[in-house]
C-alpha positions in Angstrom: -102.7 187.7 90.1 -106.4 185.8 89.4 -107.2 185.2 93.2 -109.5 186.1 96.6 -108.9 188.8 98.8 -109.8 189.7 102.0 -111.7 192.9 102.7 -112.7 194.2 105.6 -116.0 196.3 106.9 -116.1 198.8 109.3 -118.9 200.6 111.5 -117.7 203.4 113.1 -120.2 203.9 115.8 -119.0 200.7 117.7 -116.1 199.6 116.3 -117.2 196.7 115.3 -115.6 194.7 112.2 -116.7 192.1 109.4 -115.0 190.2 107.4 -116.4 189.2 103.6 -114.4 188.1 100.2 -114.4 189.5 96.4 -112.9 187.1 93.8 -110.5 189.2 91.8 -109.6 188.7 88.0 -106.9 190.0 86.1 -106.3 189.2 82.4 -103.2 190.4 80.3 -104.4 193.0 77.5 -105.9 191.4 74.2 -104.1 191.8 71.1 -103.1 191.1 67.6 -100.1 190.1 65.3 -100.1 189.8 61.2 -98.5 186.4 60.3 -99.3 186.5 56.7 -97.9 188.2 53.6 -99.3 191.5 52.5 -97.3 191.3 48.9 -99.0 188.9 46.2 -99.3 188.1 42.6 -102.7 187.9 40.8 -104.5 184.4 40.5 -102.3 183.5 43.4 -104.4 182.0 46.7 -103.5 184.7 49.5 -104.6 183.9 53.0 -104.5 186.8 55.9 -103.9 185.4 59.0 -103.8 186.7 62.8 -102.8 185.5 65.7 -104.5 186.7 69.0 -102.9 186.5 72.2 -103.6 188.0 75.7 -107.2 188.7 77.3 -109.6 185.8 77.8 -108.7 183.4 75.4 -112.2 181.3 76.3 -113.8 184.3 74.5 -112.3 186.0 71.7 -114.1 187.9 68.6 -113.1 188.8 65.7 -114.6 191.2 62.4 -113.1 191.6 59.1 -113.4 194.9 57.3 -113.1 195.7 53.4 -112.3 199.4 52.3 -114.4 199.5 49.5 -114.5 203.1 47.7 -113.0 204.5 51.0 -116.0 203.5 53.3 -115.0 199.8 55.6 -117.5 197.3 55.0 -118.2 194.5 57.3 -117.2 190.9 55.7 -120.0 188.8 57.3 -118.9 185.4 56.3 -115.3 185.7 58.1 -117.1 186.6 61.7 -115.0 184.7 64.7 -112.1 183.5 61.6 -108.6 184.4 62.6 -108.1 183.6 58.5 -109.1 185.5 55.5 -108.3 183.2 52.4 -108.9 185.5 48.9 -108.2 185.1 45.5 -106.8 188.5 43.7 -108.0 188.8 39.9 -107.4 191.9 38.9 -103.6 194.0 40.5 -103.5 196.8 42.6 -103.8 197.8 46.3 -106.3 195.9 48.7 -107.4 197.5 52.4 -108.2 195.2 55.0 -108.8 195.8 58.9 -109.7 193.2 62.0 -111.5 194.3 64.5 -111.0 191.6 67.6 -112.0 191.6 71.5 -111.9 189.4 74.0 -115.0 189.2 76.7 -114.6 188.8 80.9 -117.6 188.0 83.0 -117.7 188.0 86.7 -120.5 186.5 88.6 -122.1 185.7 91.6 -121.1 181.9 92.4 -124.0 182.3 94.9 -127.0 183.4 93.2 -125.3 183.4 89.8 -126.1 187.1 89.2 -123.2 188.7 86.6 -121.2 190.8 88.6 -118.6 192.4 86.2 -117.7 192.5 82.0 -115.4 193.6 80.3 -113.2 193.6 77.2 -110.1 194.5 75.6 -110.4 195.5 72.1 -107.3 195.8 69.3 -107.5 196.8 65.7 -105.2 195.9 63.3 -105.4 197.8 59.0 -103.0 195.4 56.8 -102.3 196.4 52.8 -102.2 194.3 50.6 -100.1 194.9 47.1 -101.5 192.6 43.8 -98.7 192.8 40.8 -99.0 191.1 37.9 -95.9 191.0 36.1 -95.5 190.9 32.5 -91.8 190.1 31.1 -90.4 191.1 27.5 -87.3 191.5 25.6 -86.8 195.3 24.4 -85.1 194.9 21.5 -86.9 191.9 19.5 -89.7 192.7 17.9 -90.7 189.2 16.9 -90.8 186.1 18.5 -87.9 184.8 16.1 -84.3 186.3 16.0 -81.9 185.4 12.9 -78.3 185.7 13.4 -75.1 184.6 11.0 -73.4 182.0 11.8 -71.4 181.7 15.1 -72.9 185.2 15.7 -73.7 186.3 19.3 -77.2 188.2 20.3 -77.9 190.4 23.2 -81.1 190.1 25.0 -82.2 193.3 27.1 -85.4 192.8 29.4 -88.2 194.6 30.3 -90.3 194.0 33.1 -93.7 195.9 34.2 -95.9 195.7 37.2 -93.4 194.0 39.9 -91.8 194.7 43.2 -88.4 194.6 41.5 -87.1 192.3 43.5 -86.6 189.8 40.5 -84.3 186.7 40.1 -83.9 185.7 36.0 -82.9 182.2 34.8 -82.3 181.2 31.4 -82.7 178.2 29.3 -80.8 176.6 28.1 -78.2 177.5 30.3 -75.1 176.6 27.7 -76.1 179.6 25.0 -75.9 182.0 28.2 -72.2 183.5 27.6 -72.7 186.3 30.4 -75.8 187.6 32.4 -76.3 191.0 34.7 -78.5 189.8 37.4 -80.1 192.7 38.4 -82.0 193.3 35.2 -81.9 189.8 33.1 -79.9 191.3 30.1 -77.9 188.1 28.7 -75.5 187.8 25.8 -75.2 184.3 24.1 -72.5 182.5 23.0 -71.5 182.4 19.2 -74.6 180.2 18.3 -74.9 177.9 15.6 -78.0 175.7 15.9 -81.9 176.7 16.0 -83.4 176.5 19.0 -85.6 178.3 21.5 -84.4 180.4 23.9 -86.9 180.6 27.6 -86.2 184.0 30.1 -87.8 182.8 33.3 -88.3 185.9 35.3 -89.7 185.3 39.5 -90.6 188.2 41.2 -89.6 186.7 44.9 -91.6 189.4 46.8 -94.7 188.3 44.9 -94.4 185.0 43.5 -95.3 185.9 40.2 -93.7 183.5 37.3 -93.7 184.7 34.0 -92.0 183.4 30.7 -90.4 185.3 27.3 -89.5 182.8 24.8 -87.6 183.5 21.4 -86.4 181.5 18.8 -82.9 181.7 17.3 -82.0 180.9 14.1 -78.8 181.1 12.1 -79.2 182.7 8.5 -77.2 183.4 5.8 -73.5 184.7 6.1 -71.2 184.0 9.5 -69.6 185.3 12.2 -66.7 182.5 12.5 -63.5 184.1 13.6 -60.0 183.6 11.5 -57.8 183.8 14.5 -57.7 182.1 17.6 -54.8 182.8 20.5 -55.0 180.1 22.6 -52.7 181.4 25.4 -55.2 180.9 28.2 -56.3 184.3 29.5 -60.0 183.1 28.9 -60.7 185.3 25.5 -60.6 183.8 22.4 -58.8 180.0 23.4 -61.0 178.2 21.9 -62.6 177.7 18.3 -65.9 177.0 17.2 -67.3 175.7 20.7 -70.7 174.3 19.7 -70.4 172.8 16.1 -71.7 169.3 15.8 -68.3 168.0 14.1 -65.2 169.9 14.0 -62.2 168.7 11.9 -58.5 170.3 11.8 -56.2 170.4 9.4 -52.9 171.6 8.8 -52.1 173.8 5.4 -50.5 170.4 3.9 -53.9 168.6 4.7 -52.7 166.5 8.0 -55.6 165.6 9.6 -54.5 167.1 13.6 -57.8 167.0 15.6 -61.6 166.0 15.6 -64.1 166.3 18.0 -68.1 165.2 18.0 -68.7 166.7 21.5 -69.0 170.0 21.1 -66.3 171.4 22.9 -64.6 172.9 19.9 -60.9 173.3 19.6 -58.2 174.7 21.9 -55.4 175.1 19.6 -53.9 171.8 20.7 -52.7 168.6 19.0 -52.7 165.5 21.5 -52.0 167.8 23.9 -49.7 169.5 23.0 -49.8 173.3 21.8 -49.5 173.4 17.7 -47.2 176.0 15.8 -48.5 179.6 15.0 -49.7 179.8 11.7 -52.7 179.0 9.4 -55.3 175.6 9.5 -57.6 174.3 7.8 -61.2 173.4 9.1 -64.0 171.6 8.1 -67.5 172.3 10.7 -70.5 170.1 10.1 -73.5 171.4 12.2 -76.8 169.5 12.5 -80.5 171.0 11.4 -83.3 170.3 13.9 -84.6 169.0 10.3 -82.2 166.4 10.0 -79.9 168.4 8.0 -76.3 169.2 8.2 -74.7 172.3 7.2 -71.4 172.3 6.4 -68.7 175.5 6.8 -65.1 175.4 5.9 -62.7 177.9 5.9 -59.2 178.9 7.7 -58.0 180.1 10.8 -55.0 181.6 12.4 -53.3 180.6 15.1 -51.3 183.3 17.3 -50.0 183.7 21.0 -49.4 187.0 21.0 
């Protein structure tokens, strides 16, 4: 412990004994810790941070190095600065290294003369890793997709340059019939209106953000089913979820169900389950034009 201590003098010849006092200081060893990300996207504000801790706190130094074609330049401007804010343009690997030290003098209180310095030094080499992810889909080849009908399309992913730690979100979320959340492949529901179709893909090691759009349109033909078997196991219990306008009929031209919401039908009339055998329908579905499109046509109903 930071204190004085006694020590004594001795002459041998007579035995006789002084007494004088040295003040004593002892400081815990200097060093550093990283508290800053060494993973980063480009164009994204990075800042590489330190915190010191030990030694002689009054007195702390610190250097920043760049490795710069394998040779460790000094970075002037960042002299004394436990943080090193920079701005990544271009991806790859950045070398960094801090050089800090702390400084302990000693002197004479009486005639002020410097008695003792000395320093604790710690070095500390951080990486830094610059992606910049780029997203596609593999299997479009142009930035519009034509399906039939109440057809369904599979959307496989690619993505270059990331950590592949990767979270995928797609929009909007009611064409998304199933999704594999390690690599962002979705299948759509049977689709039946234009629209755009947005893969957001975030690399969460990195914080990159990058966007795939594709527009969907239906064209000629379709891929409406003729049987439905609404018996509740989750495949095939409902028909023609996502028309505008869906009207039911049975063979004799009894007008059974209608809906405007969307929801399609579940083989039900007010409630109730309807007989196996063949209806009628009538689907109206809305352009982004203003147009309607009408498909009619007959389905099966089974609950085998």
């Amino acid at each position: 412990e930071e204190g004085r201590e006694q020590i004594p003098f001795y002459r041998r010849d007579r035995l006789c004994a002084v007494n004088d006092s040295v003040k004593i200081v002892v400081d815990s060893v200097f060093r550093f810790v990283p508290l800053s990300a060494d993973t980063i996207c480009v164009e994204l504000p990075d800042s590489l941070f330190v915190l010191s801790f030990g030694g002689n706190r009054q007195n702390y130094h610190i250097e920043w190095y760049e490795k710069v074609d394998d040779v460790w330049e000094l970075m002037p401007d960042m002299r004394d600065s436990a943080l090193l804010a920079q701005e990544f343009q271009t991806p790859g690997t950045y070398f960094y290294r801090v050089v800090g030290h702390d400084s302990t003098f000693l002197y004479d209180e009486e005639n002020g003369s410097l008695i003792l310095a000395a320093s604790h030094y710690d070095t500390l080499e951080i990486d830094v890793r610059v992606y910049d992810m780029q997203a596609y889909f593999r299997n479009v080849a142009s930035d519009e997709v034509e399906v039939p009908m109440g057809g369904r399309v599979e959307f496989l992913t690619r993505i270059e340059d990331g950590s592949g730690r990767y979270r995928f979100d797609w929009t909007p979320e009611s064409w998304v019939s199933t999704l594999d959340s390690t690599n962002g492949t979705m299948n759509t529901v049977a689709l039946f209106h234009e629209g755009e179709m947005t893969l957001t893909v975030t690399d969460s090691a990195s914080g990159c953000v990058r966007e795939a759009t594709v527009r969907v349109r239906p064209g000629k033909g379709n891929n409406i089913p003729n049987v439905i078997t609404p018996n509740g196991d989750g495949y095939n219990d409902i028909f023609l979820k996502g028309v505008s306008r869906l009207t039911i009929f049975t063979s004799w031209g009894e007008q059974i169900f209608h809906t405007e919401d969307g929801l399609g039908w579940d083989g039900s009339r007010n409630g109730q389950p309807v007989r196996p055998g063949e209806y009628l329908y009538v689907a109206e579905i809305d352009g982004e034009d203003g147009s309607v499109r009408i498909v009619k046509g007959v389905v099966t109903v089974k609950y085998e």
